[in-house]
KEKE-3310 file (N, C-alpha, C; in steps of 0.2 Angstrom, whole numbers, plus 5000, padded with zeros to 4 digits):
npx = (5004:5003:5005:4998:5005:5002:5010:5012:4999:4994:4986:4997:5003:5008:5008:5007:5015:5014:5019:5017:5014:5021:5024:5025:5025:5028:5024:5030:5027:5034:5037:5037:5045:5061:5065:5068:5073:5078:5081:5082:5084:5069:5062:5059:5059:5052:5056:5048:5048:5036:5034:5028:5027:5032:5031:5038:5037:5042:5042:5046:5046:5053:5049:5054:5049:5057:5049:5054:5063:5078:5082:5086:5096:5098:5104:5104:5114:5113:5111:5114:5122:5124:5120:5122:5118:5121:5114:5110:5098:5092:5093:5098:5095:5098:5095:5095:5078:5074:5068:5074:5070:5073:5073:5075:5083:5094:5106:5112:5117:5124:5125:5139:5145:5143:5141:5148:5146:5142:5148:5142:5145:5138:5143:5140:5130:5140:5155:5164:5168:5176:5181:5188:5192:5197:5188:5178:5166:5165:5152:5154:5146:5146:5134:5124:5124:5127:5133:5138:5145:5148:5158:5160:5164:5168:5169:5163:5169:5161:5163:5155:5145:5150:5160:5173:5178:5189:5196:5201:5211:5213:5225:5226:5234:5239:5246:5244:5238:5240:5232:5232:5227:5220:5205:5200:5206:5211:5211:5218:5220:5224:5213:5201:5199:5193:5196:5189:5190:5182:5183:5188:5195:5208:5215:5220:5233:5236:5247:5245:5255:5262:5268:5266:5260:5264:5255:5256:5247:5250:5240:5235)
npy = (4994:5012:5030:5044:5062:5078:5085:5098:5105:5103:5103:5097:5087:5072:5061:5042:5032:5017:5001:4988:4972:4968:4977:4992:5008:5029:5045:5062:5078:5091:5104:5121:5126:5124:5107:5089:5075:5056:5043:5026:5011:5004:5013:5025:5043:5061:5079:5092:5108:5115:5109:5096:5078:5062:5048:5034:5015:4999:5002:5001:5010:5027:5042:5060:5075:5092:5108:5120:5130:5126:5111:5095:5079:5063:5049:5031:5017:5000:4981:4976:4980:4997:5009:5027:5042:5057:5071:5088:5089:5078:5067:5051:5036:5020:5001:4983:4977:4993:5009:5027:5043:5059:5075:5092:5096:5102:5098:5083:5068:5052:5036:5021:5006:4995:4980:4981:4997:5011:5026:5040:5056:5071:5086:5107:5118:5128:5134:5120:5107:5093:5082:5068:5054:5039:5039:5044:5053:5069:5082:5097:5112:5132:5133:5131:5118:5103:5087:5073:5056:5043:5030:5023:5011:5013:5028:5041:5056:5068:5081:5099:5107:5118:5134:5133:5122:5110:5096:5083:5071:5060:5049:5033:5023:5011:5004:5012:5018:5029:5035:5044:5053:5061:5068:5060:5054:5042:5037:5022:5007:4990:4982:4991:5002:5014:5029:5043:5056:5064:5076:5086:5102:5104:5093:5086:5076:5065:5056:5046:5038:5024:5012:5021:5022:5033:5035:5046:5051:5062:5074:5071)
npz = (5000:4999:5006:5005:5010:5015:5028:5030:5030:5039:5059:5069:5082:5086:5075:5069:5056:5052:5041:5043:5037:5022:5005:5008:5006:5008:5005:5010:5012:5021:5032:5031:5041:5051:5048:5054:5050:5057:5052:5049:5040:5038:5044:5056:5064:5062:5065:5068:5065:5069:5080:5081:5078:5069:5067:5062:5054:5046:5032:5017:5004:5007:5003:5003:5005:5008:5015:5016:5026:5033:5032:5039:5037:5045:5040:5046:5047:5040:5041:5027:5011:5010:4998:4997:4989:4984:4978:4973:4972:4973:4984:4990:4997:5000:4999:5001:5002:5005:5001:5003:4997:4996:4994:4994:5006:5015:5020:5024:5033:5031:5038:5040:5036:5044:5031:5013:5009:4999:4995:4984:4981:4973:4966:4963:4956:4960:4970:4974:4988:4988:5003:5007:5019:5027:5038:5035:5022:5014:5005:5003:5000:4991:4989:5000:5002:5009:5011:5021:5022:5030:5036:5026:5014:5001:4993:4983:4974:4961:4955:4952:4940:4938:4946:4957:4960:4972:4980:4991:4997:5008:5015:5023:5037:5035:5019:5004:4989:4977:4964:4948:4936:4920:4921:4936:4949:4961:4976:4986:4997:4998:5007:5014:5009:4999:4990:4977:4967:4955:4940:4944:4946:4954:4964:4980:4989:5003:5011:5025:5033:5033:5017:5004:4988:4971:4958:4940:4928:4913:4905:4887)
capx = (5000:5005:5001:5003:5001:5005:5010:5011:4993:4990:4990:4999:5005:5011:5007:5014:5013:5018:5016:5015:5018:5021:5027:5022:5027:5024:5027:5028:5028:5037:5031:5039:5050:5066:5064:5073:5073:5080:5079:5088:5079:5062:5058:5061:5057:5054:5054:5047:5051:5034:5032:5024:5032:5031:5037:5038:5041:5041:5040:5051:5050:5049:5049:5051:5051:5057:5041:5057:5068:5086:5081:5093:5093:5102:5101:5108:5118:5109:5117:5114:5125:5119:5121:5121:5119:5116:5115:5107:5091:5088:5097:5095:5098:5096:5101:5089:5072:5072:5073:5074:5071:5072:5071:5076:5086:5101:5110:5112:5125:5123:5130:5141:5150:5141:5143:5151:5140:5146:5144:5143:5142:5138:5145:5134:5135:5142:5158:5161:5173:5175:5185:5188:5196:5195:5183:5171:5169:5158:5156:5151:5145:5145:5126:5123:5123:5131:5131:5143:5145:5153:5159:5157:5172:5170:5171:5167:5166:5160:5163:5150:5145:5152:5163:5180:5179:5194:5197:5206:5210:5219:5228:5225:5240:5243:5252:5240:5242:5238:5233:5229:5224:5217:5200:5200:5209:5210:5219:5215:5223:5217:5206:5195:5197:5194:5192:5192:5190:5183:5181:5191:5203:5210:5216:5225:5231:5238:5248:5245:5260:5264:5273:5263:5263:5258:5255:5253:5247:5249:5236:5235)
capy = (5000:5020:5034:5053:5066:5084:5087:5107:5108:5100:5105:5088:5084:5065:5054:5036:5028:5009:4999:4981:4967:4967:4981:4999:5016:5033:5050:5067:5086:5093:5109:5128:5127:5118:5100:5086:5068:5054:5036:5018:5005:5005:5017:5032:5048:5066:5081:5098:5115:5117:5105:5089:5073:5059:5042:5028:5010:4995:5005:5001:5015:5032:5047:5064:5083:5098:5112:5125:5131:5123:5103:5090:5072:5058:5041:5025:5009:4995:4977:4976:4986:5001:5015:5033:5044:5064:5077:5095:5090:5074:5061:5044:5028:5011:4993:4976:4981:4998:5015:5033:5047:5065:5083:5100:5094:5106:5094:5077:5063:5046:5031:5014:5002:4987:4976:4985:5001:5016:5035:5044:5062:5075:5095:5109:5125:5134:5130:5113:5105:5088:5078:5061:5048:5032:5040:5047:5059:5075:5085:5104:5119:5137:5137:5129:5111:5098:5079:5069:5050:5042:5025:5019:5009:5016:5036:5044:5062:5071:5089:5101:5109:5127:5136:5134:5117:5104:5089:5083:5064:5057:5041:5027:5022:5006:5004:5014:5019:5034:5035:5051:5055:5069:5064:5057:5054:5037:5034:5015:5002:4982:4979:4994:5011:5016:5038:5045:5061:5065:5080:5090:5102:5104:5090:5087:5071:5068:5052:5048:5034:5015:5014:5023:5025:5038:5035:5052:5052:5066:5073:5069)
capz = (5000:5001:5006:5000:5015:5015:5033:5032:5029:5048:5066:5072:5090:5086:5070:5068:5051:5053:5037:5046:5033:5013:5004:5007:5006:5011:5001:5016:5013:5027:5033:5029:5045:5048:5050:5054:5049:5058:5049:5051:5038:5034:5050:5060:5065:5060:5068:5065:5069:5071:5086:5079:5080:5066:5066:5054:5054:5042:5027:5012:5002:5009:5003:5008:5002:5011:5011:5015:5030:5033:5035:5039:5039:5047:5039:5048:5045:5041:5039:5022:5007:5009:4994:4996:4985:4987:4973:4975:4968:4976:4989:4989:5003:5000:5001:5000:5009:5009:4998:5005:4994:4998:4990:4999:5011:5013:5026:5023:5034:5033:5042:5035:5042:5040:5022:5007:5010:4994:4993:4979:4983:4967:4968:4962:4953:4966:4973:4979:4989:4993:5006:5008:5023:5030:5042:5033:5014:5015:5000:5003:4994:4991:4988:5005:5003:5014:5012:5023:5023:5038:5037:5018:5011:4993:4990:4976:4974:4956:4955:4949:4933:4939:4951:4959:4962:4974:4982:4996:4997:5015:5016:5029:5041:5031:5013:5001:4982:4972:4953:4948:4930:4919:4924:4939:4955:4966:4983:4991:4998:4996:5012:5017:5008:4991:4988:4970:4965:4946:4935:4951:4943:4959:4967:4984:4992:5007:5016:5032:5035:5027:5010:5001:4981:4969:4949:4940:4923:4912:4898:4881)
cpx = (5004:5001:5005:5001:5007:5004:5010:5005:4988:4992:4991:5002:5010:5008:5013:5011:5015:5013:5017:5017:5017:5025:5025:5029:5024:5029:5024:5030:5031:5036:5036:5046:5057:5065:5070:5071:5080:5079:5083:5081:5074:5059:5062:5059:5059:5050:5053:5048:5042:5028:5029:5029:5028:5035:5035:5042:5038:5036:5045:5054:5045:5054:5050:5052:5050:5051:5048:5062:5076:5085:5087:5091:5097:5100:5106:5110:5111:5114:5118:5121:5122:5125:5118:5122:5116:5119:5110:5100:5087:5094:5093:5098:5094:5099:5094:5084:5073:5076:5069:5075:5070:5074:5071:5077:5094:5107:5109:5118:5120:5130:5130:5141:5150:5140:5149:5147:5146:5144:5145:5139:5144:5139:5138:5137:5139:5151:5160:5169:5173:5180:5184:5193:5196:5189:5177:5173:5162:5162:5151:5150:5144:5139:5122:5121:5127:5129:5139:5142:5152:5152:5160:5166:5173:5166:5169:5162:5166:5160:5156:5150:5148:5155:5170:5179:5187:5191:5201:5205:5215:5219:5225:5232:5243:5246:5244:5242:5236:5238:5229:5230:5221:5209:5198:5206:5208:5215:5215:5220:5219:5214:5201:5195:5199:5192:5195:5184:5187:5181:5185:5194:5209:5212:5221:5228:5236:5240:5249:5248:5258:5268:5267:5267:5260:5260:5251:5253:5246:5246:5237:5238)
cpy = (5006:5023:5041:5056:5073:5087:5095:5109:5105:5102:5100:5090:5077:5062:5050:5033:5022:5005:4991:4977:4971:4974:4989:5003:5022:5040:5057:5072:5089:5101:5115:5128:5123:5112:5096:5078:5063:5044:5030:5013:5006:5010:5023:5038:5054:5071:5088:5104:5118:5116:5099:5083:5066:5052:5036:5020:5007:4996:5004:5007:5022:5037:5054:5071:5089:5103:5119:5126:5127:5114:5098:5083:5069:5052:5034:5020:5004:4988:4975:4979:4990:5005:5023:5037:5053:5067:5081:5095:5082:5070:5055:5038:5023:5007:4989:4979:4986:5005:5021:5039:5055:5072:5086:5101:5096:5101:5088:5072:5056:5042:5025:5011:4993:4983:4982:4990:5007:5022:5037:5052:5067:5082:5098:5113:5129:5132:5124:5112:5098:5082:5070:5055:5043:5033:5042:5055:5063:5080:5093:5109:5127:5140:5135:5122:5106:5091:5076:5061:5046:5034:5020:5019:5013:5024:5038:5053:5064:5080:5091:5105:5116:5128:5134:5128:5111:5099:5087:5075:5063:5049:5038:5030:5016:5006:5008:5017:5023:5035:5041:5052:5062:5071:5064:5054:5048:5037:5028:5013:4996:4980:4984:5000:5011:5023:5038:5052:5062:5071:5087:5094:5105:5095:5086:5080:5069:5061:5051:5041:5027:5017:5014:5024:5028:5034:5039:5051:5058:5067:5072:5075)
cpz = (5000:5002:5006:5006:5015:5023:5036:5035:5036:5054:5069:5079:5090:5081:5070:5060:5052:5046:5037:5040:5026:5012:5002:5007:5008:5009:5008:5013:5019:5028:5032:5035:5045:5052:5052:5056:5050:5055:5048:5048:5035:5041:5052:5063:5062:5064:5066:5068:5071:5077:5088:5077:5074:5064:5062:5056:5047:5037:5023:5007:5006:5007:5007:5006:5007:5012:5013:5023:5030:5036:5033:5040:5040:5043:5041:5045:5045:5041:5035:5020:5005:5002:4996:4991:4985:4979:4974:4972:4968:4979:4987:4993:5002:5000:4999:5002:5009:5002:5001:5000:4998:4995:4994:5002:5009:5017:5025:5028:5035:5035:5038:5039:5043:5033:5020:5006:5005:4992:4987:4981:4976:4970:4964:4959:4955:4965:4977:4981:4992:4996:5008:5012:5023:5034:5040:5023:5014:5007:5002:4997:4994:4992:4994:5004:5006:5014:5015:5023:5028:5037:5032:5017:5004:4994:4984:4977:4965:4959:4950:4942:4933:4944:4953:4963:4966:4977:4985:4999:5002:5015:5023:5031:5037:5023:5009:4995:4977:4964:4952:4938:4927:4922:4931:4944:4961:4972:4986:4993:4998:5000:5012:5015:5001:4990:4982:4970:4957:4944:4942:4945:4947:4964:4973:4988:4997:5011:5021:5036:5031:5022:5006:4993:4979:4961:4945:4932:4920:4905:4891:4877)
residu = (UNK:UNK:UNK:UNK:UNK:UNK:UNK:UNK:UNK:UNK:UNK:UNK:UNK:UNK:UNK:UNK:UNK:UNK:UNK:UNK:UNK:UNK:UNK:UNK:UNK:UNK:UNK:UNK:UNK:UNK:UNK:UNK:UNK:UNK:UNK:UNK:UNK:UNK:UNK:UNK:UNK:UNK:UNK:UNK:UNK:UNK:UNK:UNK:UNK:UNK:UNK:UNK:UNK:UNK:UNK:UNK:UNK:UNK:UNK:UNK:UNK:UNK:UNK:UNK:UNK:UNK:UNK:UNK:UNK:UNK:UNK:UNK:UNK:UNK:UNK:UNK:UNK:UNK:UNK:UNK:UNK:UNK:UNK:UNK:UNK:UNK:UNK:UNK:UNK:UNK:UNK:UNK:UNK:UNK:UNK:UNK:UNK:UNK:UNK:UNK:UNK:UNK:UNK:UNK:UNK:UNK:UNK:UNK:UNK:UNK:UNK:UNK:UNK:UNK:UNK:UNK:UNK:UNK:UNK:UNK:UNK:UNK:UNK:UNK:UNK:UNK:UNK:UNK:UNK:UNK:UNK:UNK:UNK:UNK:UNK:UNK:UNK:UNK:UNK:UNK:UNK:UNK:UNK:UNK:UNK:UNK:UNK:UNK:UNK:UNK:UNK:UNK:UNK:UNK:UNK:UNK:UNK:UNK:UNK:UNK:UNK:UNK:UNK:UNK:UNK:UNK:UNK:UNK:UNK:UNK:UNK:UNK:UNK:UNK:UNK:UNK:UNK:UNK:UNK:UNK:UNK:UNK:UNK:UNK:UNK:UNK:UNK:UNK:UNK:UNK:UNK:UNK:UNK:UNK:UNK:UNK:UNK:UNK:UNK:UNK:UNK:UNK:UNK:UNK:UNK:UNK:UNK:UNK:UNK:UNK:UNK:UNK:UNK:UNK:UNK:UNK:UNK:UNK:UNK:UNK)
# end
């Protein structure tokens, strides 16, 4: 089943949607104020600036669109592989069981760390800048966007279509090895950290101890 509900245009105190067995969904307008959405799996909560409280369980796919003010969203680990995915004009989390969409959401982080869970964060007109560790890769922006992802083995950052775009890639502590291209930009090493860089034309990258290597190609 689903359901469509335009949350603004109500004076709420507390709704729960819970979608019990099979495969439901559930699409939310969120209200003019600033909001804040926390979610792990098919459930969660959301909270509004303008005092109403709305929680969600065993929902698969859920929806959700800003209605305006500065909304942020947290999305947690599950033990799937999760995929994140954020670009300025829509985010997206999922894995087996379960997809997350969301529109108008200036702040975005999500959580990895269980399976092979993979970010891909997209820049913006603006200025973008985006860094990537072992611990986590956030890509920011000039025109207020922020999406971080904490905990995902693979990285990837796309620069945007304008502005004064970089890129800031940091090694592990054990052996790691950099390919760097005209293109594109990799730093890994072979068990747990894969970050790349593409369309940067900036890019900076940074060892952080082992025997590390670099391999620097140059353009055509």
């Amino acid at each position: 089943g689903g359901v469509l509900c335009d949350v603004a245009q109500y004076s709420l105190g507390e709704v729960a949607f819970d979608g019990l067995d099979g495969d439901d969904e559930v699409s939310l307008t969120l209200s003019a104020e600033n909001d804040s959405v926390d979610l792990s799996g098919t459930g969660g909560a959301i909270t509004s600036g303008l005092g109403y409280t709305i929680t969600l369980a065993n929902l698969e796919s859920i929806a959700i669109e800003g209605g305006g003010g500065d909304d942020a969203a947290i999305l947690r680990d599950t033990p799937a592989d999760d995929t994140f995915t954020a670009k300025p004009e829509l985010v997206e989390h999922k894995a087996a069981g379960y997809d997350q969409q969301f529109t108008g959401f200036a702040t975005v982080q999500a959580y990895g760390g269980t399976g092979e869970d993979t970010a891909y964060l997209y820049g913006s007109a603006g200025d973008d800048t985006f860094v990537a560790s072992t611990s986590k890769a956030s890509m920011t922006s000039s025109l207020g966007y922020s999406y971080e992802a904490q905990g995902f083995r693979y990285q990837h950052g796309y620069a945007g279509t304008g502005g004064a775009d970089k890129a800031s890639l940091y090694g592990s502590t054990d052996s790691d090895a950099l390919v760097a291209g005209e293109t594109q930009t990799i730093l890994k090493n072979a068990t747990y950290y894969y970050a790349r860089a593409k369309s940067f034309p900036k890019v900076f990258a940074y060892g952080q101890g082992g025997a590390d290597t670099a391999s620097l190609s140059d353009s055509p």
